[in-house]
N, C-alpha and C positions, 0 to 999 in steps of 0.2 A: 865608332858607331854611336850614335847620339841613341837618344830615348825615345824621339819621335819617331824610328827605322823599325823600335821593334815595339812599340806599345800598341795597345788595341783601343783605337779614337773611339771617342765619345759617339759617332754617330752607330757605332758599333755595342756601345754598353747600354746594358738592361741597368735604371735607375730606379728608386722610392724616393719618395716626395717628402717630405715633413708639411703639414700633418698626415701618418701613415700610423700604421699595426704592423705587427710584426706576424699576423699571415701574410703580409703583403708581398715579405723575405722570406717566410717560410713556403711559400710556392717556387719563387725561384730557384732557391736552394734545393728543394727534394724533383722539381720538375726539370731542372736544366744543371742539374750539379756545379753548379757557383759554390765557391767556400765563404762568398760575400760579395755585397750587393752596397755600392756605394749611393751615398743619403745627399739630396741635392733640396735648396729650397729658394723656390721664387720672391724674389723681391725687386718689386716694380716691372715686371716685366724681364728681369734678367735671372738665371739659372746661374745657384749661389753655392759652392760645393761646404758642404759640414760635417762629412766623417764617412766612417762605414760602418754596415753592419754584418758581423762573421757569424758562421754557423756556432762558432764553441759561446757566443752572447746569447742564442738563443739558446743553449744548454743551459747555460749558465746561469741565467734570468730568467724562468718558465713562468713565473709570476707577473712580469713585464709584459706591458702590449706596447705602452709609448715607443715609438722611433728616436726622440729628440733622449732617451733614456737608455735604450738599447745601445745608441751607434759609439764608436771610441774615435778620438785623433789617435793617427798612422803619421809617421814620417811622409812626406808629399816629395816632387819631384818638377823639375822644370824636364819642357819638353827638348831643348836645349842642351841638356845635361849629357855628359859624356855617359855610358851604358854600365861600365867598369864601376864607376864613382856611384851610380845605384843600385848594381850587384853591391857593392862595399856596405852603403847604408842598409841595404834587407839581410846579410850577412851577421853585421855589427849588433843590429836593433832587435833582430829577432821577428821581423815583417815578411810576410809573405806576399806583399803587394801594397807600390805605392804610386797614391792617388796622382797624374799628373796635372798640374794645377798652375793658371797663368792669370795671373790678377783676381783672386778669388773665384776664377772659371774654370769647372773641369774639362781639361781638353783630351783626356784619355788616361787610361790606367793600365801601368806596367806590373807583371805580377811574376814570381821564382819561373814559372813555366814559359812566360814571353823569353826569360833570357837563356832557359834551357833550350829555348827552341832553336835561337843563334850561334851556342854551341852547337845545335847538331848540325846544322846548317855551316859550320866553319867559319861563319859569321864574327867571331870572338877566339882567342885561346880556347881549344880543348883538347891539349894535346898529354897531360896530365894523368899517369896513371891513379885510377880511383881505387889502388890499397893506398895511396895517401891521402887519401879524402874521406875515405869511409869514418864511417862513425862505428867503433866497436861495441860502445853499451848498446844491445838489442833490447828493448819492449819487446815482451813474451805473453801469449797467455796458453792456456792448456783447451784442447777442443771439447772438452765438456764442460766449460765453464759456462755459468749461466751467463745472456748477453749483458745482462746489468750488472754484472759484477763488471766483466771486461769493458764498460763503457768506462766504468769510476776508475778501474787500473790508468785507460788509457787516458783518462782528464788529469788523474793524479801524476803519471808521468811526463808530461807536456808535451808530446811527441803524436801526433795523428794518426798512429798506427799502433797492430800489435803481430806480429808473426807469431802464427799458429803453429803448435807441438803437438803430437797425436800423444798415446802412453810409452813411447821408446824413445819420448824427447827429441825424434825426427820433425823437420820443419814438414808443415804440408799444408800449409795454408794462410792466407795473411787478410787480416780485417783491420778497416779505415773506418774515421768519423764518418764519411759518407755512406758506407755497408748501414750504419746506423741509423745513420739522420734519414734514410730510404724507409724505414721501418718503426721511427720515431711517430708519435702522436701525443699532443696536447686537447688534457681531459681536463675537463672544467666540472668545479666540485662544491664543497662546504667543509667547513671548519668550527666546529664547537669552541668558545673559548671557556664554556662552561658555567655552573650554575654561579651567579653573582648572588653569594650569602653576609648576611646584614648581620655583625656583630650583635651581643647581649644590649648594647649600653648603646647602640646606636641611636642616633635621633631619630629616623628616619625610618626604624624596626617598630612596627606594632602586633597586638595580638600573635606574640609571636614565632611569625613567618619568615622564615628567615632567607627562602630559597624564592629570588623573585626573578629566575627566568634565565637561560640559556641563551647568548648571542652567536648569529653563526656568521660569518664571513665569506663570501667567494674565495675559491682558490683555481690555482690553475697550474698543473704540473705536466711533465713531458713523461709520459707515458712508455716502456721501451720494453717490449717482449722478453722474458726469463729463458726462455729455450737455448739450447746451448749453442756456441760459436759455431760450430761445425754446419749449422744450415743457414747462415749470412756471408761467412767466410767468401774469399777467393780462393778458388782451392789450383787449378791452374798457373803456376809462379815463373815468372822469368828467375832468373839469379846469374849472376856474370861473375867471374873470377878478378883478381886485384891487378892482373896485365893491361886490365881494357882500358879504355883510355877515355875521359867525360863526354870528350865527342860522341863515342861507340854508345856508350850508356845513355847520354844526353838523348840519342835518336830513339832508343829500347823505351825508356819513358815516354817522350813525346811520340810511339807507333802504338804504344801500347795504353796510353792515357793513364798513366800511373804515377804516384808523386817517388815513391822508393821502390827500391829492388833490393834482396837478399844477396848478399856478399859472402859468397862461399869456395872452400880450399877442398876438392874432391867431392865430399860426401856430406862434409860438415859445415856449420853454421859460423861466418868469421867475422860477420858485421852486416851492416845497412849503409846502403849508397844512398842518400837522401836524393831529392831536386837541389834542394839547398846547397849538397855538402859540394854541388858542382859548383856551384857558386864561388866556393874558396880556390877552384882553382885557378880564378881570373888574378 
């Protein structure tokens, strides 16, 4: 299965222009849950592909409006290219989706959920039980945390999620960057850098005055509700035992539009089935 079988063509993808703002990605992202929005720019008449932009840059940068500043180079992908061989580089690289690119022109882009989709589809290998795939370190948070603490948990762990623990350390709920970036708002502000005071001996100090004024600067930060996890949460959870097979699971996320699922042994919590970790089973 080539990459062209299962990517989603360009006349399919929502693009930003360069010169752009990053409301331009921040509509797309909180209105059509994109995790990113690939940066394309005209020259001479032809559509010139120059990066992406993910929802964790616009975390990341709240200060940033520039596009050409915002977007990162991703591993890229011929449409040609065997499916296997770019599961291996979004695996290897740490990518969630890569740009497919044919002489500097984007002709579509394949993302972890394009190939979860052909696993469920039997499209590819998924015959693989997922307790070998599963990822046991879990990202946790506790459901009275406030949201902005559990935003920095889940930035600081690099993982897009956090499974919810009520007070008996039962799971009961699970929150995504997107649960966030839903309820996320960039607030534009001011900054003091403070009084600029004129030494004894300066030249430039008379009768003296030594406090000549206050400079403030524009600022602009990403704003994100304190209230605690339990009212953004999912609280509703698929969860599959370590028999199932990435097909089985592959089909739970792409019916369910979810990137992980809780991996549990009876009652208890034994790991996370990423999108990804399907990946490893190719």
């Amino acid at each position: 299965m080539n990459v062209a079988d299962a990517m989603t063509p360009r006349s399919e993808l929502v693009v930003v222009e360069i010169p752009g703002s990053r409301n331009d990605v921040l509509e797309y992202i909180q209105e059509h849950g994109f995790s990113s929005v690939p940066v394309v720019k005209d020259d001479d008449g032809d559509e010139v592909y120059r990066g992406l932009v993910t929802r964790d840059d616009l975390i990341d940068q709240p200060d940033e409006d520039q596009l050409a500043l915002l977007m990162r180079e991703v591993p890229t992908a011929g449409a040609d290219d065997d499916i296997v061989d770019a599961a291996r580089t979004m695996a290897t690289e740490g990518s969630r989706r890569l740009p497919v690119v044919d002489d500097d022109e984007l002709v579509g882009i394949l993302t972890v959920t394009d190939v979860v989709r052909a696993i469920a589809r039997g499209e590819v290998d998924g015959e693989t039980a997922v307790g070998e795939l599963a990822t046991r370190a879990v990202n946790a948070t506790y459901t009275e945390t406030p949201l902005t603490v559990a935003e920095r948990e889940i930035a600081l762990s690099g993982v897009p999620y956090a499974v919810v623990l009520d007070g008996d350390a039962a799971v009961t709920g699970m929150l995504t960057e997107v649960d966030i970036l839903e309820v996320a708002r960039v607030v534009e502000g001011e900054a003091s850098t403070g009084d600029s005071i004129a030494e004894e001996d300066s030249e430039w100090s008379w009768e003296g005055i030594k406090a000549t004024g206050a400079r403030y600067l524009p600022t602009r930060n990403v704003e994100i509700p304190a209230e605690a996890v339990r009212h953004f949460m999912t609280e509703d959870l698929i969860t599959v035992n370590a028999t199932r097979t990435a097909k089985e699971v592959a089909q739970e996320l792409i019916s369910n539009d979810i990137e992980q699922v809780p991996l549990v042994s009876g009652t208890e919590l034994d790991g996370i089935v990423r999108d990804v970790d399907l990946l490893e089973g190719l």
